[in-house]
C-alpha positions as CSV (number, residue, x, y, z in Angstrom):
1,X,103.8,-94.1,-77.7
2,X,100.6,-92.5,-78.4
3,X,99.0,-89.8,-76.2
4,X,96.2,-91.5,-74.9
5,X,98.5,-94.7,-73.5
6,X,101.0,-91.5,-72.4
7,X,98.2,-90.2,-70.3
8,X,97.2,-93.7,-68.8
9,X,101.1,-94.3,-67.9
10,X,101.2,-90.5,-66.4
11,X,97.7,-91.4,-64.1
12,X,99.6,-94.5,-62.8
13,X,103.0,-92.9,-62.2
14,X,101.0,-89.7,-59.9
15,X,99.1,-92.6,-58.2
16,X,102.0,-94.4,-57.4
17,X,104.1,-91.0,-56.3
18,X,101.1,-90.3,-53.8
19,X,100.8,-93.6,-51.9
20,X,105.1,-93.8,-52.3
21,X,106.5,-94.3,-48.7
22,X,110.1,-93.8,-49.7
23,X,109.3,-89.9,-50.7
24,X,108.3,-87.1,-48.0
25,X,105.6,-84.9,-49.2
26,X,107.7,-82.3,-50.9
27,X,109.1,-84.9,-53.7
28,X,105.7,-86.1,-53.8
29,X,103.8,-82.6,-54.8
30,X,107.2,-81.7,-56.7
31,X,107.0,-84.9,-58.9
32,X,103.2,-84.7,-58.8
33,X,103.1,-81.3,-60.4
34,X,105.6,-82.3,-62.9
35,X,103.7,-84.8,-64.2
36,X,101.0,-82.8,-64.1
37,X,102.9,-80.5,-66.7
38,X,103.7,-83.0,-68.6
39,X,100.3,-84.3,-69.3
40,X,99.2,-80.7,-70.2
41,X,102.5,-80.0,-72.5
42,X,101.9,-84.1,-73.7
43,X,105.8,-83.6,-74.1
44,X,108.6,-87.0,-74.5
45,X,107.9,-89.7,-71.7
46,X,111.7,-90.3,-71.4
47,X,112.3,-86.7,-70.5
48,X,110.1,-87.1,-67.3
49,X,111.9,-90.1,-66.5
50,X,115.2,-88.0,-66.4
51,X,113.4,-85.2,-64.1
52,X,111.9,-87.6,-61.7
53,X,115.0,-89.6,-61.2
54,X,116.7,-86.2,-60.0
55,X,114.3,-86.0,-57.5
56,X,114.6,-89.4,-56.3
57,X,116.1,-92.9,-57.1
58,X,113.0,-94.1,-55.8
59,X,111.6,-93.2,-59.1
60,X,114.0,-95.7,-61.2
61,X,112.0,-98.8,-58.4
62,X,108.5,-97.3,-59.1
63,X,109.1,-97.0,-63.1
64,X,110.6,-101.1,-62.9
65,X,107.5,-101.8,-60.8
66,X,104.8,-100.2,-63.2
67,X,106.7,-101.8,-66.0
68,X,108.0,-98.5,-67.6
69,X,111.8,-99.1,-67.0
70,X,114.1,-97.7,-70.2
């Protein structure tokens, strides 16, 4: 996947985790900053999927409803 689609996915995912009713506000500025990271580090999509799903299983809806499932 190439950095600039990386960075277009990680803008609609921190959307998405803001306006998420299923998480309280501190999975939403824990998952928030880790994506945050992860834009900065540009490191392996797949590996944020991993972290976020430990936060919440919400994460594994939201990825299916963005279109970003594994």
């Amino acid at each position: 996947m190439s950095s600039h689609k990386n960075k277009e996915h990680l803008e609609k995912i921190k959307d998405a985790i803001v306006n998420a009713k299923e998480l309280d506000e501190s999975q939403k500025s824990d998952s928030v900053k880790r994506v945050e990271e992860w834009a900065l580090e540009d490191r392996a999509f797949g590996t944020l999927q991993e972290e976020l799903l430990e936060i919440s299983e919400y994460f594994e809806t939201l990825f299916a409803e963005l279109g970003l499932s594994k």
